[in-house]
C-alpha positions in Angstrom: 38.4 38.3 21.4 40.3 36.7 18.3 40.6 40.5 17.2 36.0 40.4 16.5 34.2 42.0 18.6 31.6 39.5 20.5 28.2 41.0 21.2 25.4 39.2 23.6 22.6 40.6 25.0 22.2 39.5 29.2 18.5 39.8 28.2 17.5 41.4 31.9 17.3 45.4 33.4 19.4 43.9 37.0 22.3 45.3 36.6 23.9 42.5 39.1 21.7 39.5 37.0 23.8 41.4 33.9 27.0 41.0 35.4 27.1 37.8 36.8 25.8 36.4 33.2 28.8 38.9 31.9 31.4 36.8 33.6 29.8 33.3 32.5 29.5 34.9 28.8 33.2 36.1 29.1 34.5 32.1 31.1 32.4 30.4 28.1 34.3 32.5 25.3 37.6 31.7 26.9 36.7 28.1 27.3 35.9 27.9 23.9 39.2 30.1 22.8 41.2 27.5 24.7 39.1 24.4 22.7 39.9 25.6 19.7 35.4 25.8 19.5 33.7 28.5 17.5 33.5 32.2 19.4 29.7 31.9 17.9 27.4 29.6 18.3 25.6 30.0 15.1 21.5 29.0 15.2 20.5 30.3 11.2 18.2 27.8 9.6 20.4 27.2 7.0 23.1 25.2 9.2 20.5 22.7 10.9 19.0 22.5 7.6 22.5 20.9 6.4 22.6 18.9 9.6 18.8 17.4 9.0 20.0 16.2 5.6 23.2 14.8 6.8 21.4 12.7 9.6 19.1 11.5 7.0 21.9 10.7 4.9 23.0 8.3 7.5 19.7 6.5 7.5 19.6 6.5 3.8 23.5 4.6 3.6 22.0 2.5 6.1 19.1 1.0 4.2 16.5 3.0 6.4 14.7 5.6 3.8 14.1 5.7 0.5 17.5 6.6 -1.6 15.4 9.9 -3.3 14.4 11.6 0.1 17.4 14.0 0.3 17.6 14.3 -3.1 13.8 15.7 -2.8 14.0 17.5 0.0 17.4 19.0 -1.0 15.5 20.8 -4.2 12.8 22.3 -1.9 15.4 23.9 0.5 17.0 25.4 -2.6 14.5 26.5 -4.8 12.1 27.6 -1.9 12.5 27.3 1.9 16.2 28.6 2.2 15.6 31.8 0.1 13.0 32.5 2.4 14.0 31.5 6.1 18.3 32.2 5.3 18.1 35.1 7.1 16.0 34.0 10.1 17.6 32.9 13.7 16.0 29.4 13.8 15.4 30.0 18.0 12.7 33.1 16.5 10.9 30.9 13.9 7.2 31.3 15.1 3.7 30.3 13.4 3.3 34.1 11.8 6.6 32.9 9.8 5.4 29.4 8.9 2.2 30.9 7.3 3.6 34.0 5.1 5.9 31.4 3.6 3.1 29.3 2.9 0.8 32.3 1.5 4.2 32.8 -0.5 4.0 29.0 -2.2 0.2 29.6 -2.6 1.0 32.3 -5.4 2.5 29.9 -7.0 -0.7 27.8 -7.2 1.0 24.4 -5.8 -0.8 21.7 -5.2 -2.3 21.0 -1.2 0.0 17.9 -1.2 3.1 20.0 -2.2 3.0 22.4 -0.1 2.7 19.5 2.6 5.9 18.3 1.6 7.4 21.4 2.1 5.9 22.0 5.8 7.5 18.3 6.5 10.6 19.5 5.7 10.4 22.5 7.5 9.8 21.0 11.0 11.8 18.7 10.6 14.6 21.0 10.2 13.2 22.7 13.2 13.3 19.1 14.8 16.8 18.9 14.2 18.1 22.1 15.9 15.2 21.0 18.8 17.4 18.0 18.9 20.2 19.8 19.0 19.1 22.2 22.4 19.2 25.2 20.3 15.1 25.6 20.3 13.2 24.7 23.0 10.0 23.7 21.5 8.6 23.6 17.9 6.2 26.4 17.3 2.9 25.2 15.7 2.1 24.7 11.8 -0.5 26.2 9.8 -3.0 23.3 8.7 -3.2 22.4 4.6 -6.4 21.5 3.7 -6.6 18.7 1.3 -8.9 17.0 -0.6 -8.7 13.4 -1.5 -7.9 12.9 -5.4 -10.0 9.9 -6.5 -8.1 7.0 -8.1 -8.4 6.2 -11.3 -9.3 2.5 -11.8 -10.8 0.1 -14.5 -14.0 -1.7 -13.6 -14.3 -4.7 -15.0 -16.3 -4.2 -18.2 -13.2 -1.7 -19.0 -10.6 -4.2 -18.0 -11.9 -6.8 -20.3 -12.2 -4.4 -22.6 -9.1 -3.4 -22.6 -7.2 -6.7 -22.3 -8.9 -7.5 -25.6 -7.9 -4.4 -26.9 -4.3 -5.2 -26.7 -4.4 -8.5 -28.0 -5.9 -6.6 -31.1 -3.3 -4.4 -31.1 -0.7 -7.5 -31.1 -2.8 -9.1 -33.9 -2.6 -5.8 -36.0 1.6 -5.5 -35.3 0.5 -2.0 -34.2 2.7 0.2 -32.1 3.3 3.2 -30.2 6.1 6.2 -31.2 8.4 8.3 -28.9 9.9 11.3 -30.1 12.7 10.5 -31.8 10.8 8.1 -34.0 11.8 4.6 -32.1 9.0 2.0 -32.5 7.9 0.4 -29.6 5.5 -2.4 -31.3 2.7 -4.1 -28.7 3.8 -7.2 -28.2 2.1 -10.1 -25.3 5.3 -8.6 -22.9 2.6 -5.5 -22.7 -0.4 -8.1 -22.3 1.8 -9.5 -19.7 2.9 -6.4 -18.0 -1.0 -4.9 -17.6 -2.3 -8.4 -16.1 0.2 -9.1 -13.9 0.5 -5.6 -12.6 -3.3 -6.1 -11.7 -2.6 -9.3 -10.0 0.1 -8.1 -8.0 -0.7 -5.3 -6.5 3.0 -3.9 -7.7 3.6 0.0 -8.3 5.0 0.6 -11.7 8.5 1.8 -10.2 8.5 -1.6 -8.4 7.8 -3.4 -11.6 10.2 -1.7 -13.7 13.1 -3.0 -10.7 11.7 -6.4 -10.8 14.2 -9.1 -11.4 13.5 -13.0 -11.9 15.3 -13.6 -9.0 12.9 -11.3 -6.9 10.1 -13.9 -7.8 9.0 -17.4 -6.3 6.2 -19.6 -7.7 4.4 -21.3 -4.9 2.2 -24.7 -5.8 1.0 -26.1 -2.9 -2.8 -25.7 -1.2 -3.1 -22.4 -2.5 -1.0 -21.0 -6.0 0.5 -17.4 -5.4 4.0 -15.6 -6.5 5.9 -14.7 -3.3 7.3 -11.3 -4.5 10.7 -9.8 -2.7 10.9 -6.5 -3.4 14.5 -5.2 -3.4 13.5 -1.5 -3.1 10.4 0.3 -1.9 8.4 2.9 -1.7 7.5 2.3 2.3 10.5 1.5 4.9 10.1 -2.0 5.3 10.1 -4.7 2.4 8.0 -7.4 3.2 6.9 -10.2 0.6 4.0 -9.3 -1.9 1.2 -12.5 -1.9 -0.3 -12.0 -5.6 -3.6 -13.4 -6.7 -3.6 -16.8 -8.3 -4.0 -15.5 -12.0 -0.7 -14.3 -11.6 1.1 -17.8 -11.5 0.3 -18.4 -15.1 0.7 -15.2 -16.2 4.6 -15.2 -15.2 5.3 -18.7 -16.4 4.0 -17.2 -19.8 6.9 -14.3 -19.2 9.2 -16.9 -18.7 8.3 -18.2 -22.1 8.3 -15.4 -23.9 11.9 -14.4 -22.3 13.4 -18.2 -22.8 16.9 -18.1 -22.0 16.6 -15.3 -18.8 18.7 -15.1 -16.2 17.9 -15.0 -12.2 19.2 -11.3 -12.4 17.6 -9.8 -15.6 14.9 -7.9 -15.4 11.2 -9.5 -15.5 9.9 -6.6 -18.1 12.0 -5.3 -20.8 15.0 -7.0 -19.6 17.3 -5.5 -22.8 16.4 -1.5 -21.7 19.6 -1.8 -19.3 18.6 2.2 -18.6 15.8 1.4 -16.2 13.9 5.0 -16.6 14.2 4.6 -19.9 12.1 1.1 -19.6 9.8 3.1 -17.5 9.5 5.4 -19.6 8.7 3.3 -23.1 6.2 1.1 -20.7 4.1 4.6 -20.0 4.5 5.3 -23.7 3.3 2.1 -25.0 0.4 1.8 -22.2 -1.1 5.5 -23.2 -1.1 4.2 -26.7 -3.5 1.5 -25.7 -5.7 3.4 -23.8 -6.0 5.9 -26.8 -7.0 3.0 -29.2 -9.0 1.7 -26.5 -10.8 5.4 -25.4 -10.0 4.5 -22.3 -7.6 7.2 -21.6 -10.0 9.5 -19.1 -11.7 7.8 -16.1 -15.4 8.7 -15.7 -14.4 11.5 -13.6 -11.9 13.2 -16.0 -9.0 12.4 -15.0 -5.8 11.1 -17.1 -5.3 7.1 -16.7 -1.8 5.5 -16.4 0.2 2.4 -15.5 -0.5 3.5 -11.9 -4.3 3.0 -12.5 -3.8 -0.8 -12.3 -2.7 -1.0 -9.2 -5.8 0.8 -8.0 -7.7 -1.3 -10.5 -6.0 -4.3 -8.4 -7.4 -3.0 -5.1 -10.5 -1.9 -5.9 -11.5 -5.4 -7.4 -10.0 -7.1 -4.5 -12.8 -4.9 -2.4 -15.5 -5.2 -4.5 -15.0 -9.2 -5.3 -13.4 -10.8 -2.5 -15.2 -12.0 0.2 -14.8 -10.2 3.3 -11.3 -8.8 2.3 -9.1 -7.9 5.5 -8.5 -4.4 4.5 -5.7 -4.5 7.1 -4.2 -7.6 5.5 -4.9 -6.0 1.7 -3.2 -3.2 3.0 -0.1 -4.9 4.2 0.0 -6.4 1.2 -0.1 -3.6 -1.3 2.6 -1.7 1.0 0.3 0.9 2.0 -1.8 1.6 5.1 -6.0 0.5 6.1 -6.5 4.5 6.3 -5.5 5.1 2.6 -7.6 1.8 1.3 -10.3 3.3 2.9 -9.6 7.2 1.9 -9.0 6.0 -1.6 -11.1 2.7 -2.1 -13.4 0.7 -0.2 -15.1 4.7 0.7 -15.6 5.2 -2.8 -16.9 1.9 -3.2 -19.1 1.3 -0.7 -22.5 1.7 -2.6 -21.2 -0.7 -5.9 -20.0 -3.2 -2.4 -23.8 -2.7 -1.0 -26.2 -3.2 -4.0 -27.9 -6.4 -2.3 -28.6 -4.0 0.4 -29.8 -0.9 -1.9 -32.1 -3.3 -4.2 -33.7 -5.1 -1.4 -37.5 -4.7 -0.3 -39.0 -5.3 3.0 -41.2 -8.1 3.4 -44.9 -6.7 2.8 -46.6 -6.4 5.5 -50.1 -7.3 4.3 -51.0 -10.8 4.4 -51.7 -12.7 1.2 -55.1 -13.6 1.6 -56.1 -17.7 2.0 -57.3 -19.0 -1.0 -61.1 -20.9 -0.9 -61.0 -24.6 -0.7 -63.2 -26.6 -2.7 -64.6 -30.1 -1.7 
């Protein structure tokens, strides 16, 4: 038909089963001749993988992912999943095929999380042509163990320590070097930044987005910042509730900015180039931590900007009083099951050390001391 030769298997030995799906096969091609439709229905991964990213595309334009989701999963399909799964009919997909291409990323020694990633965008890929009616059911994925990095966090004999370590840096007109030999000097903006990072809860990529107008100072029984977020790292934005401390500390950004506007940016507000900003905030917070040896948490790993966030957390756990972990949660933009993966689990005995200390009442009587008339 068209002058190509159409071939389609009637996938059954009756030979009058094979002809009557003959004549439907034959009525659909003409049909589809007549519709100006493809001759072909064509099921290879790589076409629903296109559709899966132009569906998300939709819910990106519309506000409902993060903007960097199909830019992400875009540079997995090309550098990995497509070289590997091009030449497969999605309908014949099966668990076998799942796990050689995940024995394939283990020889590249990827991380457990990574090669989660990659398994999310491979079923949902698979969703898509299930969407689409061309597979019937999702065939299972291999399970990726993983194990729960620990966050890196300052208790607070380390936090004092190094608050006070910046202000010496300020005093000393030290500062930090990038490559090209640009001097970023410590100034209070970095005092600023590391407090009120801890008092809000913020990740760094939300702090380095932060505009003035973002921000709200609320005086009234109790003293918070109501924080609007206009991007994040979750779905929905709700407003961030920051600790008390953090009033004062952005009034003293307001000084030290004087004439701001409501739409500049709360940190570094003359680094238009926003990963730039980000970038000479890491620099100039690994500079601190060197000076103040601070750099490695006491289980080895590297600390950055990130770390006070967790450091946030963690002392909302350890020194608020019957913290609503769902409500901390909600708060910090994350969920009660990675507060409790991630903090209050690894916190639990520094939390308890009334109850580790304690003794039980003894149980021999103290003797009755002689009475003398």
């Amino acid at each position: 038909m068209g002058g190509k030769l159409i071939r389609k298997s009637t996938k059954t030995e009756d030979e009058q089963e094979a002809k009557k799906y003959a004549k439907n096969f034959y009525n659909d091609l003409l049909l589809r001749s007549d519709k100006n439709l493809p001759l072909v229905n064509s099921s290879n991964f790589e076409k629903f993988a296109e559709l899966m990213l132009e569906k998300q595309q939709k819910k990106i334009d519309a506000g409902e992912r993060n903007e960097k989701l199909n830019l992400n999963d875009r540079q997995k399909l090309k550098k990995d999943i497509l070289p590997f799964f091009r030449k497969y009919d999605i309908k014949n997909i099966t668990y076998k095929d799942i796990d050689e291409y995940i024995s394939q990323l283990s020889q590249k020694q990827l991380a457990q999380a990574t090669k989660k990633a990659h398994l999310n965008v491979i079923r949902k890929v698979l969703n898509t042509a299930h969407q689409e009616r061309v597979v019937n059911q999702l065939p299972p994925f291999p399970k990726i163990e993983s194990k729960d990095n620990s966050r890196g966090w300052f208790n607070e004999t380390e936090y004092e320590h190094l608050k006070k370590t910046v202000q010496q840096l300020i005093k000393e007109k030290r500062y930090a070097e990038l490559p090209n030999k640009k001097r970023l000097f410590i100034t209070d903006e970095m005092r600023y930044l590391i407090t009120f990072m801890t008092n809000t809860l913020l990740r760094p990529s939300e702090v380095k987005d932060l505009r003035h107008r973002n921000i709200q100072i609320i005086e009234r029984e109790f003293r918070y910042l109501r924080i609007t977020k206009e991007k994040s790292k979750t779905r929905k934005i709700k407003p961030v509730v920051s600790q008390e401390a953090a009033v004062d500390i952005y009034k003293d950004i307001q000084k030290y900015h004087r004439n701001y506007s409501q739409d500049d940016f709360v940190f570094l507000p003359k680094v238009l180039n926003r990963t730039t900003a980000m970038r000479e905030m890491g620099v100039m917070f690994n500079f601190i931590l060197q000076q103040a040896k601070l750099k490695k948490s006491v289980t080895g790993e590297n600390r950055t900007l990130y770390c006070l966030r967790h450091t946030g957390i963690s002392l909302r756990i350890l020194k608020g009083d019957n913290v609503n972990l769902k409500l901390l949660a909600d708060n910090a933009g994350t969920s009660v099951e990675m507060i409790d993966r991630f903090y209050a689990s690894k916190l639990e005995p520094e939390m308890r050390v009334e109850e580790i200390q304690s003794y039980r009442p003894s149980l021999r009587k103290t003797p009755k001391k002689s009475v003398k008339n």
